[in-house]
N, C-alpha and C positions, 0 to 999 in steps of 0.2 A: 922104677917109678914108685913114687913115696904110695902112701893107703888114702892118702888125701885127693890126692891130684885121678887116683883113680876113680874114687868117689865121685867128685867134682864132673870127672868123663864120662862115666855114667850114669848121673843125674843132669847133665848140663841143664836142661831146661828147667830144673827146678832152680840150679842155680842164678842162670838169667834171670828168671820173674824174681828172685830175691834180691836181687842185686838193684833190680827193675822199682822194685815197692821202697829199698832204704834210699837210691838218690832222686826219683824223680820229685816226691816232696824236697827235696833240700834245695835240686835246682830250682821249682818252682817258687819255693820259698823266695831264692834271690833273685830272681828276673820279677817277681811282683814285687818286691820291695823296689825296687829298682823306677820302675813303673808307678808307684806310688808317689814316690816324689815327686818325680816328672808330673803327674797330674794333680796335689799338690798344687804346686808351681803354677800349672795353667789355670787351677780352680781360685787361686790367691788373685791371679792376674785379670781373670774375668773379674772377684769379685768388686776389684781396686777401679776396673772399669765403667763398674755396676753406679759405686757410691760415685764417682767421677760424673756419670750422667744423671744421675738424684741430684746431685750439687747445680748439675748445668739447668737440671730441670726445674729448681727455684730460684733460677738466678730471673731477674726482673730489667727487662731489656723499652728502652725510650723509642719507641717509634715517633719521627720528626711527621708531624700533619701541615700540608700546607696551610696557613693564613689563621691555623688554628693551635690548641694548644696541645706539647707530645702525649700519647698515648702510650701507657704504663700494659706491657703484653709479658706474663711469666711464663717459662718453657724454652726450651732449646731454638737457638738459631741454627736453620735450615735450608737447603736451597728453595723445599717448596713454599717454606713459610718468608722468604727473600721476594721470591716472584709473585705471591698474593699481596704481600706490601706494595712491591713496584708499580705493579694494575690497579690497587687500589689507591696508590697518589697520582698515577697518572688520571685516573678516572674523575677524583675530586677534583684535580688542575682545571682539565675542560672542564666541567661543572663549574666552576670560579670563575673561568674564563667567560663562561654565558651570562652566569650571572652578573655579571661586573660589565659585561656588555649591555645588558638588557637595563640595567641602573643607569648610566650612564645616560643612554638612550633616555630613558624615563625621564632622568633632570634636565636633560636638554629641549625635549620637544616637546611638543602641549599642541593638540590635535591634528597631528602631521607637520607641525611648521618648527621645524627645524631652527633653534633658536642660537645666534652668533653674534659675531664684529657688525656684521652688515644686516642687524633685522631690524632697526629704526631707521640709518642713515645709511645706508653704503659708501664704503668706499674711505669711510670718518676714521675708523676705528680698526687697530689700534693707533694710528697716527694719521690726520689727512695728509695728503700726499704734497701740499705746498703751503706757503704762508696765508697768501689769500684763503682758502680755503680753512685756516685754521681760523681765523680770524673774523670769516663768516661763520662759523663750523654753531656756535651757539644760541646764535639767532634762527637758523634754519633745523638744529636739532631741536628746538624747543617748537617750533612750529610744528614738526613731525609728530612729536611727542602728543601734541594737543591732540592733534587728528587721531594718533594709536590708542587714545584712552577715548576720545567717542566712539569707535572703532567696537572697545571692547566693553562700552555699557552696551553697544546693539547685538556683539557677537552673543550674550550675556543674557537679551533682556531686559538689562535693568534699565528702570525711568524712574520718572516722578511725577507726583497730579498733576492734572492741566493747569493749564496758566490761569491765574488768581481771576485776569480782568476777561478770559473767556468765557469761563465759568459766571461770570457776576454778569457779563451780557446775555448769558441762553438765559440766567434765573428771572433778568428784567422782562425777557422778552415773554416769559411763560406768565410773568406777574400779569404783565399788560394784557393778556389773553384771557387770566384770572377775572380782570378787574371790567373786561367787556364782556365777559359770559356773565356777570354781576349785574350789568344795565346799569354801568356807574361808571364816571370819568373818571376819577382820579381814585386815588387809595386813599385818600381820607375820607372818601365819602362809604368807605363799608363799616358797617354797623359792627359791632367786639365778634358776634359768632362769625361770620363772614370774612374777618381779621386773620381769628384762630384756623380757621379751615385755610384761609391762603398761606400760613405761616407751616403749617404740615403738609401742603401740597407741596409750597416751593423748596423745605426740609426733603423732603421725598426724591424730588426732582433734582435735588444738589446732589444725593448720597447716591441716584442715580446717573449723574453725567459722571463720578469719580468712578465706579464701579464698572459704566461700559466702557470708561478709557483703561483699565483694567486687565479687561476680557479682548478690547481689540473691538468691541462694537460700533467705534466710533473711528474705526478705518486706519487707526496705529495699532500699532505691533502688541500683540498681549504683553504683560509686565510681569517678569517671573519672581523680581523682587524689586523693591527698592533703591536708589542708589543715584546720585547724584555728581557731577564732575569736582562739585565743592566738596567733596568729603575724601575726594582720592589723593594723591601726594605727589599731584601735579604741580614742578615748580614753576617759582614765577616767572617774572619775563625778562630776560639777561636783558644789562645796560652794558657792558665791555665785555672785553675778553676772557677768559676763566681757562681754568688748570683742566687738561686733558683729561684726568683723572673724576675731576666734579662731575665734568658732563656723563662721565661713563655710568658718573654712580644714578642717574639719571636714570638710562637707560633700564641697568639694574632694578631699580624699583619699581620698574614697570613690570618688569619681569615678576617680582615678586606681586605685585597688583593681580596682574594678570590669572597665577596659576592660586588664589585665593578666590577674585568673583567668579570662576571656575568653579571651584569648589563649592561655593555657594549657589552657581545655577544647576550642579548635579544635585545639590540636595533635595532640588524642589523638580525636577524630573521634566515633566510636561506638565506640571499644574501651574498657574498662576497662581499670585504671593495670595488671593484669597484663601488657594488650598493645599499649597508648601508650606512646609515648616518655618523657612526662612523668608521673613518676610521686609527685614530695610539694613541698611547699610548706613547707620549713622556718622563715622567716626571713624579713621584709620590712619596709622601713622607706622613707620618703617625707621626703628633704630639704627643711629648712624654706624658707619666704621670704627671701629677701633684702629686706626692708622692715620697718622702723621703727614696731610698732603701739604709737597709746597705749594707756594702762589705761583701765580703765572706769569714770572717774567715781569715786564714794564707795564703788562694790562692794565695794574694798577686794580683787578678784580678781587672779590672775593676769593677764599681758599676755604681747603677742609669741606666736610661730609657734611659738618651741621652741628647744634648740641648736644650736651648728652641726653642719655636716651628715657623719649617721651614717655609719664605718666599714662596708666591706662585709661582710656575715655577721653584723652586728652584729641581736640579739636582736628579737623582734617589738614593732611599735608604735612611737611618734616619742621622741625625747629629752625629756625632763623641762623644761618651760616656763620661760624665765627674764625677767625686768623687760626690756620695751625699751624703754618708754615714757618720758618726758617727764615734766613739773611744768608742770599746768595746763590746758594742751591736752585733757589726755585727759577729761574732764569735759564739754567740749565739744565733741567729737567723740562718744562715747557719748548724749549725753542733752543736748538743749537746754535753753534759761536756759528754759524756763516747766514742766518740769521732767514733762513728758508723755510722755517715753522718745524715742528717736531718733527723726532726722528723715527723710525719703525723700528720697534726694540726685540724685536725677531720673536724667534720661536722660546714659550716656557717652557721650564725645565719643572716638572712636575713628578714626583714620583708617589704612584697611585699606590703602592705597595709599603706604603711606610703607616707606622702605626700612629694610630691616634688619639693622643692624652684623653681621658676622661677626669670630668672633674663635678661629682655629684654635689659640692659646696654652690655649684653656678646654678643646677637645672635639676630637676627630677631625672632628664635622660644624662646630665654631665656632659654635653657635647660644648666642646667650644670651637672657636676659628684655629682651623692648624694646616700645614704644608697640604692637605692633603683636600680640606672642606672648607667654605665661610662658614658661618651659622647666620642668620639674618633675621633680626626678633621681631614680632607684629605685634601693634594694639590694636587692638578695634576693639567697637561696639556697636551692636547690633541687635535688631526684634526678631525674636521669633518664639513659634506658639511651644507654650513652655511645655508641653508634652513630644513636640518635636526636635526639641535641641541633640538629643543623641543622635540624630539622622544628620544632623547638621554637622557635628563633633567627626562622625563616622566619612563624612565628604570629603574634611579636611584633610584625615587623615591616608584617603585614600588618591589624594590629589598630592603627586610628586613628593617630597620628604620633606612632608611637615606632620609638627608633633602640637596638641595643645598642652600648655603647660600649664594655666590658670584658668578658672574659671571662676567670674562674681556675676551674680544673678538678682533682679529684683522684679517685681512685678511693674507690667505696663500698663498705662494707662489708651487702650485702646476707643475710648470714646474723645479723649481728647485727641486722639493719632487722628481719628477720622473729620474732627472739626477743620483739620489742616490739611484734608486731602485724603489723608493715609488710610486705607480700606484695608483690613488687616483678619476678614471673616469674624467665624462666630466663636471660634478657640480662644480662652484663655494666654494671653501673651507676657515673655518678661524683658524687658532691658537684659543683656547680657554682654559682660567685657570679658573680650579675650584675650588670650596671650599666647603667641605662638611662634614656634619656630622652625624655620624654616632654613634645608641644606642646599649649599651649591657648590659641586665638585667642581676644582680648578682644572681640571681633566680638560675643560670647555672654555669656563668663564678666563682663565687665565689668557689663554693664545688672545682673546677680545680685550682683554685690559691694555691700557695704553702704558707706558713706561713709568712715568709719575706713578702713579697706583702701582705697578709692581713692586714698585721699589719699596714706596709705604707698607706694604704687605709682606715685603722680605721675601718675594718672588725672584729668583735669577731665571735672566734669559741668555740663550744662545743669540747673540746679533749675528743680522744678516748680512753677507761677508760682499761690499761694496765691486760691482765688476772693474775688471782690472786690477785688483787689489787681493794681494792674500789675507787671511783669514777674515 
């Protein structure tokens, strides 16, 4: 045995631990190198991760909003930011759904009565149901009509002074009374004071019979304003037969009548016109269609809505009807080839979800007539005490979807209102023309239009599919 190896044997354990301290650093050396890479690697991969979701995390993502415009949201898409979107459009939908029902509602009805085909005539509208009947159909709408507009001065309120030659009999009869509490026959025999005192008594006595007819002291209905049957856009009195369409628009303007002296007897609440705001109804008139109706067949009547549309202050009732119609069509539009009066042109086709042009060149609000609404313009003129006109304006507005658009104001002359009747209190009054407009969702009015008017309107219907016959 060499001197080494001896050594070596007899020191073993120093040799181990030496052996122990040169390769443990070397191996450790290379299994951490080793190791380093590898994380490295992983640390490169997180960080590629990292800038991967900083990127996603200013990316700018379009949320689609029902019936509204998208909503611009930065930050990662997510399942739980997926599922707050989907509750949050479904939440809006029903919300749209209410409201869109509750509007609807609103345009339709006016104090529970449910307004349709069948709220002046039954049974008329959208087609009568045989020729006869069509051919009666505007002689007896117009009767109707007469009665639905006295109907709705009383539903309202509104009247007018007592009758000229009533009033000139109580004032004779108080004269005569005058002229015997005098110890005199006749009225020439009172002396000039005796004159002047009968002429402020019987003054007295006049602005008194105006004033308790009024109030209802004289056993008629208090007068919450003004308003007369001449000033409404009652038309006249049909001589032949007329376009299914004419007569409807008829109907229409009653409607539009209607939720307007509404609106004028909220304004004045429970007070009569002495102590509302709104106190006459001078003047009112309802601009025509913008649509193209034919004539009626061989009636040989009138056609079209009317002229164009009435100046404001301009006189009660529509403009004087003029031809819009056509050569040929309109035969067949009124009255089918078998010659049994119009046809029933089924169900519209409306879609309540489609958008709707604005065009601010037309109106302050830019609404005009589309697939979706009419728009339907009003003139009037009317008194009321000029301190109270924004109660009146505010009526308006709060009555069914109407907007005012203009307004021109002048001062009244309330001593001459009263020489004519008109008892108008002790407020300051102006003349005021308005202009207003007013929406009606086809949602309703359409399924009630007769086919003529749809057609002019560019309304399609689904016809009603004859029994025995497909489609």
């Amino acid at each position: 045995m060499t001197p080494v190896l001896r050594w070596i044997k007899s020191h073993l354990v120093v040799v181990i631990c030496a052996v122990v301290i040169v390769v443990v650093p070397l191996v450790a050396w290379y299994v951490s190198s080793g190791m380093s890479a590898e994380l490295r690697d992983q640390l490169q991969q997180t960080a590629s991760k990292v800038k991967e979701l900083d990127r996603f995390k200013s990316t700018t993502v379009a949320l689609q909003v029902p019936g509204g415009n998208p909503i611009s949201v930065q930050g990662v898409v997510n399942p739980r930011l997926l599922e707050a979107y989907e509750k949050a459009v479904s939440t809006i939908g029903t919300q749209a759904e209410i409201v869109h029902a509750a509007g609807l509602a609103r345009n339709q009805t006016l104090n529970g009565r449910v307004r349709g085909a069948d709220d002046i005539l039954p049974g008329h509208f959208p087609a009568p149901s045989s020729k006869p009947e069509y051919e009666e159909m505007p002689f007896l709408l117009h009767e109707r009509l007469v009665e639905a507009y006295q109907s709705l001065l009383s539903d309202v309120r509104a009247g007018v002074p007592p009758q000229v030659d009533d009033v000139a009999e109580r004032l004779s009869r108080r004269r005569d009374v005058f002229v015997s509490g005098a110890r005199k026959d006749a009225v020439d025999e009172l002396d000039e004071d005796e004159t002047v005192a009968m002429q402020k008594e019987l003054t007295a006595a006049r602005l008194n019979i105006y004033r308790s007819h009024v109030l209802g002291e004289d056993g008629t209905t208090p007068i919450s304003f003004y308003a007369s049957p001449a000033v409404l856009p009652i038309p006249p009195q049909p001589t032949n037969v007329m376009p299914l369409g004419e007569m409807f628009e008829w109907q229409w303007q009653f409607w539009v009548t209607e939720d307007l002296l509404h609106a004028f007897a909220t304004a004045n609440g429970d007070e009569e016109v002495i102590g509302g705001p709104m106190k006459r109804l001078l003047s009112m008139s309802i601009a025509p269609l913008d649509a193209d109706l034919a004539a009626a067949g061989s009636s040989g009547g009138s056609s079209g809505f009317g002229g164009g549309a009435p100046g404001m202050g301009s006189p009660g009732g529509n403009a004087p009807g003029r031809n819009r119609g056509g050569n040929g069509s309109g035969g067949a539009t009124a009255q089918n080839s078998s010659g049994s009066g119009p046809s029933d042109p089924g169900d519209a086709q409306i879609d309540a979800s489609a958008a709707a042009a604005i065009d601010k060149s037309r109106s302050i609000t830019g609404r005009t007539s589309n697939s979706v609404y009419d728009v339907r313009v009003v003139d009037c003129t009317i008194v009321v005490a000029t301190r109270g006109l924004p109660a009146v304006i505010d009526a308006i507005a709060a009555q069914n979807f109407m907007t005012v658009l203009d307004v021109q104001l002048q001062p009244a002359n309330a001593f001459a209102a009263a020489a004519d009747g008109f008892i108008y209190g002790i407020e300051p009054v102006a003349t005021v023309k308005l202009r207003i407009e007013t929406i009606w969702l086809r949602e309703w009015t359409a399924n009630a239009m007769p086919g003529d008017l749809r057609e002019a309107l560019g309304i399609k219907s689904t016809p009603k599919t004859t029994p025995g016959k497909a489609g």
